[in-house]
N, C-alpha and C positions, 0 to 999 in steps of 0.2 A: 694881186694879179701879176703874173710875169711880162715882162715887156722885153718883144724882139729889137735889140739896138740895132741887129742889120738888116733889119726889111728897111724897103724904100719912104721917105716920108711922101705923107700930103698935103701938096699945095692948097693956101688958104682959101680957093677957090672952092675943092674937092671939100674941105671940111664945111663952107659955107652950106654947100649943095646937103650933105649929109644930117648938117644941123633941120636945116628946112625939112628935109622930107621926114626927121624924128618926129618933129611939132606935127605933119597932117598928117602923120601916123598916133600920134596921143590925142589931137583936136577933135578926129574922127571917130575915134573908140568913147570919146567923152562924149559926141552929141549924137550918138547910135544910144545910149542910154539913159542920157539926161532923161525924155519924157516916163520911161518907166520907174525912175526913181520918183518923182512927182506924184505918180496913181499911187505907191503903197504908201507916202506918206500921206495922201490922203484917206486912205483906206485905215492907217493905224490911229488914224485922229476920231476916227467916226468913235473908234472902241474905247476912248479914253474915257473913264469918269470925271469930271472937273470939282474942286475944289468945291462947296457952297450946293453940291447937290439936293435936291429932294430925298432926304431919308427917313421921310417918317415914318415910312410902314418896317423901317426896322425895328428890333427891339434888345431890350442888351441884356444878357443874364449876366448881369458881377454881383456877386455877394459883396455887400460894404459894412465894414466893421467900424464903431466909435474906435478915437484915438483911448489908447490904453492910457493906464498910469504911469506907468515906466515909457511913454513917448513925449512927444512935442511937437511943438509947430514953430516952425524954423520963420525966422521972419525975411530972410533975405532971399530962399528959392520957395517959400510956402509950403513945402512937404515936410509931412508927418515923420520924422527920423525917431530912435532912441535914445535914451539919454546917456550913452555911452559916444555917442555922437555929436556933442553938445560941447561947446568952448570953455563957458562957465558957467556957473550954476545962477546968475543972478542977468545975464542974455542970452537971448531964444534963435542963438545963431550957430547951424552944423561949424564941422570942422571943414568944407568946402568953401562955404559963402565967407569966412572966415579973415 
């Protein structure tokens, strides 16, 4: 921002007065809306699903396959990996859990 060096300055008076009427200029525009911010977030909460719901009338289609032979089961994250994925051949640990 450019700044005029020869305009007149203002007294700490004039800047006092200026600060203030900033503040009831933001105080104002904040409590002209606070209340309608309050109505939608109660209205977004109505629509939420909470964690622990009732679902039992859903139902799940996944096909689930046995662990192959060329797979495993990892003992430190419990999923099923390949043995391409495996540290050594004599412990059941991916190369992540590792």
């Amino acid at each position: 921002m450019a700044t005029d060096y020869d305009a007149s300055r203002k007294t700490e008076e004039e800047q006092k007065e200026e600060s203030l009427e900033a503040r009831r200029l933001t105080s104002g525009a904040h409590d002209k809306t606070s209340g309608k911010v309050d109505e939608d977030e109660t209205e977004l909460a109505e629509s939420y699903e909470l964690p622990g719901a009732d679902l039992s009338h859903e139902s799940l289609d996944i096909e689930v396959t046995p662990r192959q032979a060329d797979e495993f089961t990892c003992t430190g994250c419990f999923l099923v990996q390949h043995e391409s994925r495996r540290t050594s051949s004599d412990v059941d640990l991916c190369i992540d859990c590792a």
